[in-house]
N, C-alpha and C positions, 0 to 999 in steps of 0.2 A: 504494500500500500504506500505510495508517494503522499507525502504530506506538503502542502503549498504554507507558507506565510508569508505575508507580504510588506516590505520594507521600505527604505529609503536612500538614495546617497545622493551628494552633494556635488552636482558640475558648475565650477565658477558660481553666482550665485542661484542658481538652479535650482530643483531639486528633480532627480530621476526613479521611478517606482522601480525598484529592484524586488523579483517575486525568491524566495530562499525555496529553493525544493531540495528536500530530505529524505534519502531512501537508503534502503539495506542495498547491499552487495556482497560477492563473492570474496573471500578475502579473510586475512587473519583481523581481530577485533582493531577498531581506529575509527580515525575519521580525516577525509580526506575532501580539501574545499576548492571549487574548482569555481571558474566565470573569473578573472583577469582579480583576482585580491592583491592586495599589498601584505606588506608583513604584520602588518597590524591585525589585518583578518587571517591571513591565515596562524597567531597566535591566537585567535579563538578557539582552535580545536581545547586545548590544556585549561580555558577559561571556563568553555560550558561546561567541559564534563566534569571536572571539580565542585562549579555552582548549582549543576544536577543531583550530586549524590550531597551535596549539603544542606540541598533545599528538601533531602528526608523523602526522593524520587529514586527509582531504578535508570542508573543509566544501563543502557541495552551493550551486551555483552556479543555487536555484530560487526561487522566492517559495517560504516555508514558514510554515504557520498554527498557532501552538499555542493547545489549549483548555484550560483548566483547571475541572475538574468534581468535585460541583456548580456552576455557574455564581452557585446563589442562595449561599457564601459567601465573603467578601472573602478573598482571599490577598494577604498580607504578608510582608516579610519577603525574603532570597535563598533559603529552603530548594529552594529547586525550579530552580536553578542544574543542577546533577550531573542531575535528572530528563530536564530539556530535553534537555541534550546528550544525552544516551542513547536520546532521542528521535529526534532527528537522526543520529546513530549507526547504529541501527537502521533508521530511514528509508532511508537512505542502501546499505545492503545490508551494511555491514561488521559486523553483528554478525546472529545470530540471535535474532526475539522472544522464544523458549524460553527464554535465557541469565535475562531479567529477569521470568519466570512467578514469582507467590507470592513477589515481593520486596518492597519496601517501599525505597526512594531517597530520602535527603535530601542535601545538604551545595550550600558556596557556593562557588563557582569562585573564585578568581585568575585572571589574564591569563594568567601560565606554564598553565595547567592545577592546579596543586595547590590544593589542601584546605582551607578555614578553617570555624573551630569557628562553629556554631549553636547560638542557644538553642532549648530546650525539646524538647530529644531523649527526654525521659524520658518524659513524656505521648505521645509521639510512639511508641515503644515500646511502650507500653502498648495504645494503640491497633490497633498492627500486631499482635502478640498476639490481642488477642479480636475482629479482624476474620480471622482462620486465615492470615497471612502467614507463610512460614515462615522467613522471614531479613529482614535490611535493613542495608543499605549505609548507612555513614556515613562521615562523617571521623575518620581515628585519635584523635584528640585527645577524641571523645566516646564511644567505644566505650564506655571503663569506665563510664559512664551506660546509654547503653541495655542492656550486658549486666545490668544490674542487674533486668531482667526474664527472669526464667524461659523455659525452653522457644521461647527466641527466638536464630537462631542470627546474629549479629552479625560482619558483614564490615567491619574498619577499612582507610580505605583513603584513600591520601597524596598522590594523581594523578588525572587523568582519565586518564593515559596508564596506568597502573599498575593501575587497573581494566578497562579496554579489555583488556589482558593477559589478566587474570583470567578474566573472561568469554569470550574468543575460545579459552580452552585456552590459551593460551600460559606460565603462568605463574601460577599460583595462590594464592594468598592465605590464609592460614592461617585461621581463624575466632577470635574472640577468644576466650581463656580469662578468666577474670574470678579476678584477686587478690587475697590475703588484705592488704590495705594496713591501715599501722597508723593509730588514729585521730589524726587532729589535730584540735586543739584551736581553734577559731575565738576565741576569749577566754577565757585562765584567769581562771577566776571568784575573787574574793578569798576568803579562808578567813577564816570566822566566829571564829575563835582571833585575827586580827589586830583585831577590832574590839575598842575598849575599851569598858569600860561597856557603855551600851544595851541590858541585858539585860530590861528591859521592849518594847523596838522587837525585840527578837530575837527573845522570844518569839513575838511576834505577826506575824513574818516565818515564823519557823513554821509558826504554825498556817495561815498563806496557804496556803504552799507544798506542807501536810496535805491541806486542802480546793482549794485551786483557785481562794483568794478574792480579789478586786481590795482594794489597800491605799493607802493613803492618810496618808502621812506629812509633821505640819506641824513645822517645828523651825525655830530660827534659822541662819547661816549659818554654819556650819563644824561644825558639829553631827553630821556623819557618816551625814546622810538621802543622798547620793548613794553613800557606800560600802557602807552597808546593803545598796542597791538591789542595783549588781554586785554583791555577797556570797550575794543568794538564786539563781541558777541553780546556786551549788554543792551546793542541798540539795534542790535540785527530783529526781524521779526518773526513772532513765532511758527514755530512748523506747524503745518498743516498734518493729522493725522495719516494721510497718505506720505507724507516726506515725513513722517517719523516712523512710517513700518520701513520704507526704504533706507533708512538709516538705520534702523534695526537689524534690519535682515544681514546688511553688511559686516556690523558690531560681532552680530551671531555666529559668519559661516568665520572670522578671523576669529572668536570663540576671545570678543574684549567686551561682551555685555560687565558692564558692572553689577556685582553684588547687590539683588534686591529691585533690580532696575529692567524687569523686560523689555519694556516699552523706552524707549531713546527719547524726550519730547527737546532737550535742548539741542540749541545746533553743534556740532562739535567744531572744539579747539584742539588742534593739533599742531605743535610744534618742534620736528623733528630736531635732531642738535647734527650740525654739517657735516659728521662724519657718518651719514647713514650712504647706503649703497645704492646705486639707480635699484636693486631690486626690489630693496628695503622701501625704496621715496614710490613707484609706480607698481611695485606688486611683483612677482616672479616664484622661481621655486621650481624644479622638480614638478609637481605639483602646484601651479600658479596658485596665489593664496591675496588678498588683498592687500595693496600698502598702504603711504600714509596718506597718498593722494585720494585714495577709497576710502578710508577710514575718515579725510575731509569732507566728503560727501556732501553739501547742503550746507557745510559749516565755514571754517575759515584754517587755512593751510599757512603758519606763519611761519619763513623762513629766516632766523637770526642770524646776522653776518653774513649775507646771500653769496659775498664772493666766497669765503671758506668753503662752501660747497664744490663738491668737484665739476669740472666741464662737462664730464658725461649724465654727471646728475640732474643737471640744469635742461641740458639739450633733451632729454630724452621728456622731460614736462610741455613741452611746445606744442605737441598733440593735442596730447588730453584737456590743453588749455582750451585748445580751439574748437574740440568737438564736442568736450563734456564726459568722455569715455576712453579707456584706454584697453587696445586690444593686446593681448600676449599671447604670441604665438609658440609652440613647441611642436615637437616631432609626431605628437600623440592628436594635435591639434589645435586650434586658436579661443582661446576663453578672452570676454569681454565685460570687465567691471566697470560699473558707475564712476566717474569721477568731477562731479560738477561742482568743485570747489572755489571759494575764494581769494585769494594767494594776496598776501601780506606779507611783505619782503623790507627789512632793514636793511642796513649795512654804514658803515664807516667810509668817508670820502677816502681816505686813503688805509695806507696799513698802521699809519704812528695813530692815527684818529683825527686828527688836529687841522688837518687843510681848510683853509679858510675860517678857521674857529677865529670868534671877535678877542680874544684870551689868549689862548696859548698856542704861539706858534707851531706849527708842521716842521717836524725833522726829516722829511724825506726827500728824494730827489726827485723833479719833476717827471725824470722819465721812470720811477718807479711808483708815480701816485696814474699816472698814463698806463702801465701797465697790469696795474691793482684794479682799475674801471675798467679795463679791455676786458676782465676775466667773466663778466657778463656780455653774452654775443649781443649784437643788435638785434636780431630777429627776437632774441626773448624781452627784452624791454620794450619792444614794437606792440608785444602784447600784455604790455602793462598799462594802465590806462591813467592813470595820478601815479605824477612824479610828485613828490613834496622834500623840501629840504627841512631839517627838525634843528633851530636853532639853540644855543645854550639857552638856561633860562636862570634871567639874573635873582638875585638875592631878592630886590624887592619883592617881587610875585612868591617865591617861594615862603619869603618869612609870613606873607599877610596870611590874613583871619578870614580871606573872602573867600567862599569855596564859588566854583564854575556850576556852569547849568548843568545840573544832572541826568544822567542817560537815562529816565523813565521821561522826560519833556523830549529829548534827543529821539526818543527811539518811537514817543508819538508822528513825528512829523516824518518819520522813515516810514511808521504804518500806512499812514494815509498817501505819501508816493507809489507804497509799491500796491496801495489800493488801487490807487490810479494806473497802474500798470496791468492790473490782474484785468484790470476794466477793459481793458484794451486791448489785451493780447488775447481776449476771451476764445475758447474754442480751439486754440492754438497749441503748439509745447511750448512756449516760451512764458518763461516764470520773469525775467526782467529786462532789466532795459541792457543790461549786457549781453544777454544773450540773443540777441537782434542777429539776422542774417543782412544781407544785401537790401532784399526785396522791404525788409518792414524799415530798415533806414529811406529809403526810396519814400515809402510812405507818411511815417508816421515824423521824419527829422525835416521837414520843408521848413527851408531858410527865407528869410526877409531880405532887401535889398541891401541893407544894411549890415547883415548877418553872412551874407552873402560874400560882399566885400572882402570882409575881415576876415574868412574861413582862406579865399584867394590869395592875401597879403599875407599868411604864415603859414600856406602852401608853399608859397614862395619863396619866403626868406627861412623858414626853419627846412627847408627839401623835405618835407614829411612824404611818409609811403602813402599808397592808397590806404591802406587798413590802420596809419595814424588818422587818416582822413575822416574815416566811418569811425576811430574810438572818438575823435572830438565831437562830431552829431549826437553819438551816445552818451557820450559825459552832458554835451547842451540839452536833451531830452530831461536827462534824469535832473539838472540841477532846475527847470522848466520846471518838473513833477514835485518839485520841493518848495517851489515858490507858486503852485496851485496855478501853473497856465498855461492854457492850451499849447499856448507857440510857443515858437522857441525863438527867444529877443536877442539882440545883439549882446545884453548885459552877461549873459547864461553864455551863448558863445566866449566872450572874452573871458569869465571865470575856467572856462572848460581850459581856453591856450593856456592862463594862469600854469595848468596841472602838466603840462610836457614838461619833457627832459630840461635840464638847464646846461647850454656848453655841452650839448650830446647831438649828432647829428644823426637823425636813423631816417 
């Protein structure tokens, strides 16, 4: 008698229904797992049958064959632990096939029998869902994840021995209910009231955070470009339940959900330190796995010290910047993760810090403060949209009692832009004003005569590319959407030149 349970695994953020068939064979006693496993599964043989005869069950004393199908993808991972057994289980005559019809199985055995938490139960969920499954077995510890899919009835469960129960009628198992849990907070974002000064860098943290725009801030050391940076998720707006399961999902299959927290509702901060890898910054792996530019997702990518970063780390971002997604290709084939983040970039005018500082002179040699700014290509600053320079900030402002306008006013006037945006782009994919193609620049950025002009006269004298050309429209759009008007005036233009390079020709 062939026993079916049906399972799950994980391609890129995916998930693929893997059916586990378990049968006797010819052969001295074992078990032997066949359909493309990694070492991870095939260490299941020694996991189940340990957590079999612990959880107070006969393991069957026969050669037994498990397949895993489709055969053409790799399965990774222990999810298919709890399957097998129930494989065998069932093989074996103690349980009946019916028990496990229209389920969906994941979780990873212990020796004793019980429960340990798997990643990417969310996608995993999801899947079960729109393949007509009508339940799915997990480990307690991930229910509150997978309940987070609708119309999906989610068994948490602590045992092999504890499920056996379940299933055999003896003892039944509640089905999860899903909690009103309150949010936590992955990092209090600093409040724009605690910065001093900078009210030229705040503006223009703004108007990012209005539009959607990648920013680029050059200033000396202590100068406040890193607190800036934390200070704008406070004024970003919040996600929409559909952009916090896709954030989720992400969090899940890289297995970084935090502690307590299934649902992701804040945007995420991530700030790599400039010794990470292209595969580490974009995702890679043997097994492609998401990085940090996935893990940015929705949220904001701040790079500290931009040159430090290596050339290959830099270049290989210029994609996913423009398309929103980064594909990874390998031998086995091409996986494609989310990557629609926002990139916040510091750095030091030179390498002593000091170039142009009103204070303390620059010790370096001009052709080595020339060769320290080369280390960022032109095409990647091409797709940075505010340049801003972050001056020292003198003793006065710092000593005073006056605190600045606080990012809960700050991140009002960001709602009601990227209202105006949602308004507009309705029916569309495009979430804001950065993410415009050709066609809705064409449309929605029409210049006045005046605006007109001005857009021609630093075409001209700054050599801007065409695609500086369309980020200035975008920047005039969004800073328009902040000052509540339709058009886009000349004033919103000349702020937007404000934000190019300074002394950079691209």
């Amino acid at each position: 008698m062939l026993a079916r349970v049906f399972s799950c695994a994980v391609v890129g953020l995916e998930g693929v229904v893997v059916e586990v068939e378990v049968d006797f064979t010819t052969g001295n006693p074992g078990m032997t797992i066949v359909g493309l496993p990694d070492i991870a599964v095939q260490e299941s043989r020694e996991r189940v049958q340990t957590a079999v005869k612990n959880a107070g069950l006969n393991f069957p004393r026969h050669r037994i064959v498990v397949n895993l199908a489709p055969a053409s993808v790799r399965k990774e991972g222990p999810y298919f632990d709890l399957p097998i057994a129930l494989g065998v289980i069932v093989l074996s005559g103690n349980l009946d096939p019916a028990t496990v019809q229209e389920t969906m199985v994941i979780g990873e055995l212990s020796l004793d029998g019980s429960l340990r938490h798997v990643r990417g139960v969310l996608p995993m969920a999801a899947t079960a869902r729109a393949q007509g499954f009508k339940r799915m077995i997990v480990p307690t510890m991930d229910a509150a994840e997978a309940a987070l899919i609708p119309e999906l009835e989610v068994i948490p469960v602590t045992s092999l021995a504890e499920l056996y129960e379940h299933l055999s009628g003896h003892q039944s198992i509640t089905a999860y209910t899903p909690k009103m849990e309150e949010e936590i907070p992955l990092v209090a974002p600093t409040d724009f009231a605690e910065v001093k000064g900078q009210d030229h860098a705040k503006r223009a943290l703004e108007v990012a955070a209005a539009g959607g725009h990648n920013i680029l801030m050059v200033g000396s050391p202590g100068s406040g470009k890193t607190l800036l940076a934390r200070a704008l998720p406070g004024i970003l707006p919040e996600m929409s339940i559909d952009e916090s399961l896709d954030v989720t999902r992400i969090y899940s299959v890289a297995d970084q959900l935090p502690p307590g927290m299934p649902l992701i509702r804040q945007r995420p901060f991530r700030a790599p330190h400039h010794t990470i890898s292209h595969a580490g910054l974009v995702g890679g792996g043997n097994i492609p796995h998401p990085g940090e530019i996935s893990l940015a997702h929705r949220g904001v990518l701040f790079l500290d010290e931009l040159p430090e970063f290596g050339s290959r780390v830099l270049e290989v971002m210029r994609q996913p910047m423009e398309d929103k997604v980064v594909t990874i290709s390998r031998a086995q084939g091409s996986l494609t993760f989310s990557a629609n983040f926002q990139l916040v970039a510091a750095m030091n005018p030179c390498p002593c810090g000091y170039f142009g500082d009103s204070r303390k002179p620059c010790t370096c040699a001009p052709s080595t403060v020339t060769k320290y700014q080369k280390r960022i290509s032109g095409p990647l600053l091409d797709r940075i949209d505010i340049h801003i320079e972050v001056p020292r900030v003198e003793y006065e402002k710092l000593s005073s009692d006056r605190m600045g306008e606080s990012s809960a006013n700050i991140r009002a006037r960001v709602e009601a832009a990227r209202q105006r945006q949602r308004e507009r782009f309705a029916g569309s994919p495009i979430a804001c004003n950065a993410d415009m193609r050709v066609a809705e620049v064409r449309k929605f950025c029409k210049l006045d005569d005046t605006g007109d002009s001005l857009v021609r006269s630093a075409m001209s004298q700054l050599n801007l590319s065409a695609r500086a050309y369309h980020r200035i429209l975008k920047l005039g759009r969004t800073i328009a959407d902040l000052a509540g008007s339709e058009r886009i005036e000349a004033i919103h233009i000349a702020e937007a030149l404000q934000y190019r390079p300074k002394g950079i020709t691209i």
